[in-house]
N, C-alpha and C positions, 0 to 999 in steps of 0.2 A: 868559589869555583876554581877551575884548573888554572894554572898561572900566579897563582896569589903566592907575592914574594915575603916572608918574615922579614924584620930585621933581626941579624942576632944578638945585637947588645942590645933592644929593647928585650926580648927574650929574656937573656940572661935576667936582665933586670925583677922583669915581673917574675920570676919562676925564684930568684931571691927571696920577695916579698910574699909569696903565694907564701912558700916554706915557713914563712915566718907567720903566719896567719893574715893577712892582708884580705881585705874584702874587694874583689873586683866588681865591674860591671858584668853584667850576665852576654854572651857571645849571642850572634842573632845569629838564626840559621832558617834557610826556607828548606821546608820538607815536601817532598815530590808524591807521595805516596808509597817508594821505596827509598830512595835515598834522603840523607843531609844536606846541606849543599852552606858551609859559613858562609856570611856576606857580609861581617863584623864581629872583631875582634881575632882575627888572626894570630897574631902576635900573642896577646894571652892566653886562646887556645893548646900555642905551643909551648907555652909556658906550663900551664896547668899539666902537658904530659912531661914535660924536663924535669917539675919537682915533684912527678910521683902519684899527680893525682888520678883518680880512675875517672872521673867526671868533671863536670864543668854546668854552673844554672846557664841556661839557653831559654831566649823569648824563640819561639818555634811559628813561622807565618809559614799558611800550605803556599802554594808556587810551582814552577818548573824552572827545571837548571836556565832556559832563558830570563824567568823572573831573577833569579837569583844573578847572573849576572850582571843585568843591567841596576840591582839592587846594590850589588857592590860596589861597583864603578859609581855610583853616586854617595855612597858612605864615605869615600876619601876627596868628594870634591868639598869637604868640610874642615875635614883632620885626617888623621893618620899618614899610612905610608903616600910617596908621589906615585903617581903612574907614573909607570913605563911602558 
């Protein structure tokens, strides 16, 4: 959802190993009935377009951008980036 910060040297990193054939985890996105909305994996989404790729495997749950935010916001109370 709007706000979600990359980091760029994780970036960098993954969009290395993308290049290199690396297998990642699949990005999670809730789909509204028109929109995408990520709520996991940020970071290597942005990777997969820095090294060229045209796609990315997505687990795809229906939802609305409120589902999807509050989906987010608890995918990092695990791992990934801190809130800010």
């Amino acid at each position: 959802p709007a706000g979600a910060v990359v980091d760029p040297a994780a970036v960098a990193r993954y969009a290395e190993a993308a290049r290199d054939g690396a297998e990642f985890p699949s990005l999670e996105v809730v789909h509204d009935g028109k929109k995408y909305w990520v709520i996991g994996g940020f970071n290597r989404g942005q990777a997969f377009k820095d090294a060229g790729h045209g796609s990315a495997r997505c687990v795809v749950y229906p939802g609305t951008f409120d589902d999807a935010r509050l989906w987010s916001l608890s995918q990092n109370a695990t791992h990934g980036q801190a809130r800010r």
